[in-house]
N, C-alpha and C positions, 0 to 999 in steps of 0.2 A: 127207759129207766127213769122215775121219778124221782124230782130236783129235789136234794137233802134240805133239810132245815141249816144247816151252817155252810153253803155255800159262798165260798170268798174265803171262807176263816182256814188256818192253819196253824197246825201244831209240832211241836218242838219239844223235845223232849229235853231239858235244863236241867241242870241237877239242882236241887235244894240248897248247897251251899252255895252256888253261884248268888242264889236271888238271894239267898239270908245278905254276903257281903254286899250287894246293892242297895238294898236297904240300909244295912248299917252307914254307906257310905251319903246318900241321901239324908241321913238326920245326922249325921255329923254336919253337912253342908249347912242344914238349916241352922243347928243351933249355935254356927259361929257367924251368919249372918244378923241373931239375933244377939247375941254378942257384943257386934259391934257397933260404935259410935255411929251415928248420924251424920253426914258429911256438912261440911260448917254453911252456914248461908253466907250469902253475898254481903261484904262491908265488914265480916265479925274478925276479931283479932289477927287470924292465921294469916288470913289476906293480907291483912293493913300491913303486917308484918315482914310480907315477904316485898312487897312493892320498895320500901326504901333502899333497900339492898340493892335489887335491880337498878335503881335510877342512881344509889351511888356508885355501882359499874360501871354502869354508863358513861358517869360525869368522869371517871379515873378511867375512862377508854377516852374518852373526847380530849383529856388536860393531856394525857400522854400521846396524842394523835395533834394536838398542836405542837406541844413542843419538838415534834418531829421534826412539825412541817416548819417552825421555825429554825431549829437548826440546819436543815436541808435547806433554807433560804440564806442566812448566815453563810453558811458555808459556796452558796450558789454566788450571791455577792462579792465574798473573799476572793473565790476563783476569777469573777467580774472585773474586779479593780486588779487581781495582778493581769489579765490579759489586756488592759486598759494602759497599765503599765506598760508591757511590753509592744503593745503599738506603738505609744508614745515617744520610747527610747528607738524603736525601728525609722520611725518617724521621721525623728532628729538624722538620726545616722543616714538616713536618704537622703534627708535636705541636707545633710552635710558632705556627703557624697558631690552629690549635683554641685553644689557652692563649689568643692575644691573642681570638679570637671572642666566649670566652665571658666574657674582663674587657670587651670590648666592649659582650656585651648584660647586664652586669652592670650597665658606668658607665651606659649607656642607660635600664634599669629605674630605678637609682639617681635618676636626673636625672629622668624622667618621673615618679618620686615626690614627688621632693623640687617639680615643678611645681605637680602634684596639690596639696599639701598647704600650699607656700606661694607658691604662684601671683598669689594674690588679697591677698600681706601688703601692698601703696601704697595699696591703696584703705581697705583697715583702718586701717592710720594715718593714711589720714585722718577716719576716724570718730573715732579716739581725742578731737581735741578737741570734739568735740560732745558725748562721754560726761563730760570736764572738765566744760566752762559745766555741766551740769546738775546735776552734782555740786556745782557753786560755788552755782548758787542754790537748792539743797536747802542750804546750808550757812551760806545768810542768810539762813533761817528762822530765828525765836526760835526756842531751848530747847521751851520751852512748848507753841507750837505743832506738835512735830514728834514729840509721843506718839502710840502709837495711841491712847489713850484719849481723847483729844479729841474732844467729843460732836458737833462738825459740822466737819472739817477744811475747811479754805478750800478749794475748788475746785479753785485755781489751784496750788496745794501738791497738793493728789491727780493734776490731769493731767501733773505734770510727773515726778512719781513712778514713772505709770503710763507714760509716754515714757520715764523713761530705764530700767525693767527690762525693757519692750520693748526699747530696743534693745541691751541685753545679751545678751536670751534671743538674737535674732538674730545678734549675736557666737559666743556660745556654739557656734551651730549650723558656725561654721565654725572651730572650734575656740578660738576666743580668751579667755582666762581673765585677772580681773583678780589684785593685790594690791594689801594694804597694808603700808606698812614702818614704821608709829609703834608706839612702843617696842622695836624690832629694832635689834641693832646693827649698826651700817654696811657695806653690802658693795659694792664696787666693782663687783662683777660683775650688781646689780640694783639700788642706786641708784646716782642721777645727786646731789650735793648742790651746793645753791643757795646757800647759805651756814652759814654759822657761828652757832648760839643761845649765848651767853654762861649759863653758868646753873651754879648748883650743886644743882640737885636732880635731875639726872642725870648718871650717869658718861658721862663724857666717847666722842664717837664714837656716843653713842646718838641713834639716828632720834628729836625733837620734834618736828617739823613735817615734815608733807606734804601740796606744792603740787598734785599730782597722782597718781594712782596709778599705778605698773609694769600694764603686759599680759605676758602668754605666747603665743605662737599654736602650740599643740602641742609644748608645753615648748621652744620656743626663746624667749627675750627679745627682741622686738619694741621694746617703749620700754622703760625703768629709771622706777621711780619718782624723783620730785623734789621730794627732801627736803633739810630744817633739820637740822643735825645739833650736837649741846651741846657745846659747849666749856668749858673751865673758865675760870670766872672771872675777870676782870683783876682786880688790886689797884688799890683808889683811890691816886690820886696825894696827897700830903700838900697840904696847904692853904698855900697861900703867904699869908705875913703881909702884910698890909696896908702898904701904902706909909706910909712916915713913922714908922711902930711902933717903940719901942727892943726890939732883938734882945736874948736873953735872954743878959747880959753888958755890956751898955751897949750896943751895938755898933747897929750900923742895923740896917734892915731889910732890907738888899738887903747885907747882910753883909759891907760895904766900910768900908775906915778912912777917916777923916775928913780932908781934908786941910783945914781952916779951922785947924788951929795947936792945936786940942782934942786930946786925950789920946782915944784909942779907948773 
């Protein structure tokens, strides 16, 4: 079979109206191309135009994107100094804490010392007077009998001797110290006096007599001594004349004028 003259080509049978609206639709396309304006060159008005707009959006994104970020720092700050604040007042209240803790276990050691130490002062005052009585009847011993030298002291004088340094030493041991205040002058602050000695062979206010002795119980005054303290002397009173005596001048004795009609 020999090769056609239109080999390749093919054909389609279109109707007339299709290609007429192709056509029509084709020169419509041109002549609204030729229609229309030319598109603007580069630099001419439309441009120049649209550029400012843009860069003042910009600038009213950027003024509004700070003040953002400044109020979000204000407000970051504010937060800042009130947590600053409240460190500060935590602060305090811990160091004031700790401060009251440690006057705490101050008054507390304080107090447990001072129990330590004078815990046991009612029961010592009340030994106080039993170290008196023994003191009083060592002190109604004669003279005589109460030297060491005495070649066979009475018994009864050594056991009571030996009873009352015992129970000093035993005092001692819990700290208690005695005194005496004869010939000291008078102190308010560690004697107690009992009365007044009349006397002129001491100036006046000096410790003569002492009832009892003062204690200490680790240098605090526990009892005061109770003592006599010298006074000065009263003056005698003059000597009243004997009833009926002539007063020196005629006159009575009771220093009145005579009403019996006699002359004074």
């Amino acid at each position: 079979m020999a090769d056609s003259p239109n080999k390749g080509a093919f054909q389609a049978d279109i109707p007339a109206d299709a290609v007429l609206d192709a056509l029509r639709s084709v020169e419509r396309v041109k002549g609204g191309e030729a229609s229309a304006e030319p598109p603007a060159a580069p630099g001419e008005g439309a441009e120049v135009a649209i550029e400012p707009q843009g860069q003042a959006a910009g600038e009213d994104q950027a003024t509004e994107r700070e003040r953002s970020l400044e109020a979000q720092l204000e407000l970051s700050q504010e937060k800042a100094r009130e947590t600053l604040e409240r460190l500060k007042d935590t602060h305090d209240r811990y160091v004031r804490a700790v401060a009251d803790l440690e006057n705490y276990k101050k008054r507390a050691q304080k107090e447990r010392d001072e129990v330590l130490r004078y815990g046991n002062e009612k029961l010592l005052k009340d030994l106080f007077p039993v170290v008196d009585g023994l003191d009083r009847a060592l002190a109604a011993v004669p003279e005589a009998d109460r030297g060491a030298a005495t070649p066979a002291p009475d018994p009864l004088l050594k056991g009571v001797r030996l009873v009352r340094a015992s129970l000093e030493q035993a005092l001692a041991r819990h700290g208690v110290t005695s005194f005496d205040a004869l010939g000291q002058a008078f102190d308010p602050a560690r004697h107690e006096a009992l009365l007044q000695v009349p006397t002129a062979e001491e100036a006046p206010g000096t410790v003569v007599m002492q009832h009892a002795r003062g204690f200490l119980l680790h240098e605090r005054l526990v009892r005061p001594a109770m003592v006599g303290v010298a006074a000065p002397p009263q003056a005698e009173p003059p000597r009243a004349e004997v009833e009926g005596e002539a007063a020196p001048g005629g006159g009575a004795a009771d220093g009145k004028t005579r009403t019996d009609g006699g002359e004074g």
